[in-house]
C-alpha positions, 0 to 999 in steps of 0.5 A: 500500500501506497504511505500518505507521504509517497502518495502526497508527495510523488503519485502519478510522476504529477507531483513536484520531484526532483533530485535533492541533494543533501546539502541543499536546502529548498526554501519553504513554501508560504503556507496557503490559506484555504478561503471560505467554500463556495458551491457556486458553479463556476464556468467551464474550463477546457482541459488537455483532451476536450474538444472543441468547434472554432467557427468564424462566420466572416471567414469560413475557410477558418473554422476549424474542429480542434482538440485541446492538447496535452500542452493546453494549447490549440493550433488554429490557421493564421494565427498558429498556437492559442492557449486554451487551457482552463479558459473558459468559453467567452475568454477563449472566444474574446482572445481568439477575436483579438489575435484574427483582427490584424487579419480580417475586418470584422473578426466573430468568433465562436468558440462551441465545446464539444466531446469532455476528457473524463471527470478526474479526480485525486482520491488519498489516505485511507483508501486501498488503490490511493491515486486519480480515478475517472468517472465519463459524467458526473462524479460524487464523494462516495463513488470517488472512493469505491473507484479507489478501492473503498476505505481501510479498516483505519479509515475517519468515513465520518471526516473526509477532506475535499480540496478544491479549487475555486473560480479565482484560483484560491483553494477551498477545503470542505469536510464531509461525511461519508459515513452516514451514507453507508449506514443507510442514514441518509445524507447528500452525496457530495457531487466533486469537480474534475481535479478535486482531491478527496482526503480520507484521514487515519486519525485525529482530522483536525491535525490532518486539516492543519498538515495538508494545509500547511503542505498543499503546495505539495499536494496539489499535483503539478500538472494541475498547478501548470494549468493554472498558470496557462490563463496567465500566459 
């Protein structure tokens, strides 16, 4: 089995790693507050793998059918390479429109999702098969973990972490019951985000909570943190 710390620190080759000398020493990161947990449902962001229609009615010759890829970029005629990753529909659409105007008069842009990448999720801790688990449509707490092989016998059901990302890049953390669930005493199932990460501690929450915030910089996996970047470029 997979320790918290192997887990936290290298799953996937997605984590920050690298050679570490013994007589370096790495500066700390500052610690990340989490801000307050919001449900609001933010606009879509594509991701490395969703599909997407460009149409340009001023220019049809340009429309294209194209497919995020793994860099996040998008190449499209004239223009060449767009970043296209966690950007939503209308920034997509309103940068598009600005790199055609040095070529067409009156550039409209349409930009249309098409097919998503599977919903993606970090599940960790007390489960049996610790790491990402994919769901093709909408994707709960509870499934999340039975996809990661269900909890251990040391598993805190009742205390589960969900991290998340919110629409302004802040990170929010939530704790959640999934025990109730599974005892047939009802409760909501707790619908997850792509790229969330469900933390099932062993014991004591409250100082899990404290570690995993003083470490999410280590947590968040760096793929994910490269995405996030990708707006900024």
């Amino acid at each position: 089995m997979i320790s918290k710390r192997a887990f936290l620190m290298g799953i996937g080759g997605l984590m920050v790693a690298g050679p570490v000398c013994a007589a370096s020493k790495t500066p700390e990161a500052a610690n990340v507050r989490f801000s307050a947990w919001t449900d609001d449902d933010p606009l879509y962001l594509f991701y490395p793998s969703d599909k997407l229609e460009i149409q340009i009615p001023t220019a049809p010759e340009l429309n294209r059918s194209t497919v995020v890829g793994q860099d996040g970029r998008i190449t499209l005629p004239l223009i060449g390479q767009v970043m296209a990753a966690f950007k939503s529909v209308p920034q997509l659409q309103s940068e598009i429109t600005e790199l055609y105007r040095p070529y067409l008069r009156h550039p409209e842009v349409g930009v249309f999702p098409g097919d998503t990448a599977n919903n993606r999720v970090l599940v960790g801790g007390e489960v049996r098969n610790p790491g990402w688990v994919e769901a093709p449509g909408d994707f709960d707490a509870l499934s999340a973990v039975f996809a990661a092989g269900g909890f251990t016998n040391a598993a805190k059901s009742k205390q589960v972490i969900v991290i998340r990302r919110g629409a302004d890049g802040t990170v929010m953390q939530r704790m959640i019951d999934l025990k109730s669930p599974l005892k047939g005493n009802g409760g909501p199932m707790v619908a997850l985000r792509r790229y969330d990460i469900l933390y099932v501690p062993k014991t004591r929450v409250a100082e899990a909570g404290v570690w995993v915030e003083q470490n999410i910089n280590n947590i968040v996996p760096a793929g994910i943190m490269n995405w996030l970047l990708y707006s900024q470029n």
